[in-house]
C-alpha positions in Angstrom: -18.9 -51.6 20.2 -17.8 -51.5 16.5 -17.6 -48.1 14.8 -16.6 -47.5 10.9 -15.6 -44.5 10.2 -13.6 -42.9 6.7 -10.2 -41.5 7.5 -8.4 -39.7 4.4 -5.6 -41.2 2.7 -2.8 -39.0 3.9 -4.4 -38.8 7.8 -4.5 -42.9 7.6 -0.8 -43.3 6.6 0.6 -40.7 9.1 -1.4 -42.7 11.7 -0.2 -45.7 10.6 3.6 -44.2 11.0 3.1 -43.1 14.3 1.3 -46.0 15.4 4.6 -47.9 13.9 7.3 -45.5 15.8 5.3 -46.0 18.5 5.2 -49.7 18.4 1.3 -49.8 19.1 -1.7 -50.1 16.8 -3.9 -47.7 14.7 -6.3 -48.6 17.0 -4.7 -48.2 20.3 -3.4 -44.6 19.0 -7.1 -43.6 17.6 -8.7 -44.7 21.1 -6.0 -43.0 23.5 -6.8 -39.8 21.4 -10.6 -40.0 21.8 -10.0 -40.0 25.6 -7.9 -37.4 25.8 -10.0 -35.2 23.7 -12.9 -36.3 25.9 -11.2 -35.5 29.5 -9.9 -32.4 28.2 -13.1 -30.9 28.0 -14.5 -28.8 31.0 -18.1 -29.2 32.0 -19.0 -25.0 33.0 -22.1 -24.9 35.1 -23.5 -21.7 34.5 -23.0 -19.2 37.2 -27.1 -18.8 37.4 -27.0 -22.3 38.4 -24.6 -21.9 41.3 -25.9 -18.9 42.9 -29.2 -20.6 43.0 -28.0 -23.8 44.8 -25.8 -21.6 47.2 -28.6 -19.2 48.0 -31.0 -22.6 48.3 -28.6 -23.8 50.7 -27.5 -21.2 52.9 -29.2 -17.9 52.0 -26.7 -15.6 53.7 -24.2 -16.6 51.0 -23.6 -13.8 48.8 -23.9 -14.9 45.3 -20.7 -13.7 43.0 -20.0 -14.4 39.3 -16.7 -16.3 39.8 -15.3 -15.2 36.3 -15.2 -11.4 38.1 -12.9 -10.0 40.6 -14.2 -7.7 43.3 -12.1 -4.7 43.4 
């Protein structure tokens, strides 16, 4: 898939350098960081959502917010 998109001037040529020191392309660099920005994300379920398929399944299953501790 083609995509155009406008880079600024001084992003473009430090891209270009590092693309240069690296001995790969522009394109190479800009694709490898899209990835990584996109597996870095984490996909949260909300805890609602969990309890609710854990209580579905198995009903005895008490149903705890995973960001708290119990004391």
């Amino acid at each position: 898939m083609r995509l155009t998109i406008n880079i600024p001037d001084d992003i473009h040529r430090s891209l270009k350098i590092k693309a240069a020191k690296e001995g790969t392309t522009m394109h190479a660099l800009l694709l490898q960081g899209i990835d990584d920005h996109l597996k870095s994300k984490i996909i949260t379920v909300p805890t609602a959502i969990i309890c609710r398929t854990i209580l579905s399944r198995r009903s005895s299953v008490p149903c705890q917010d995973p960001g708290k501790r119990s004391a």
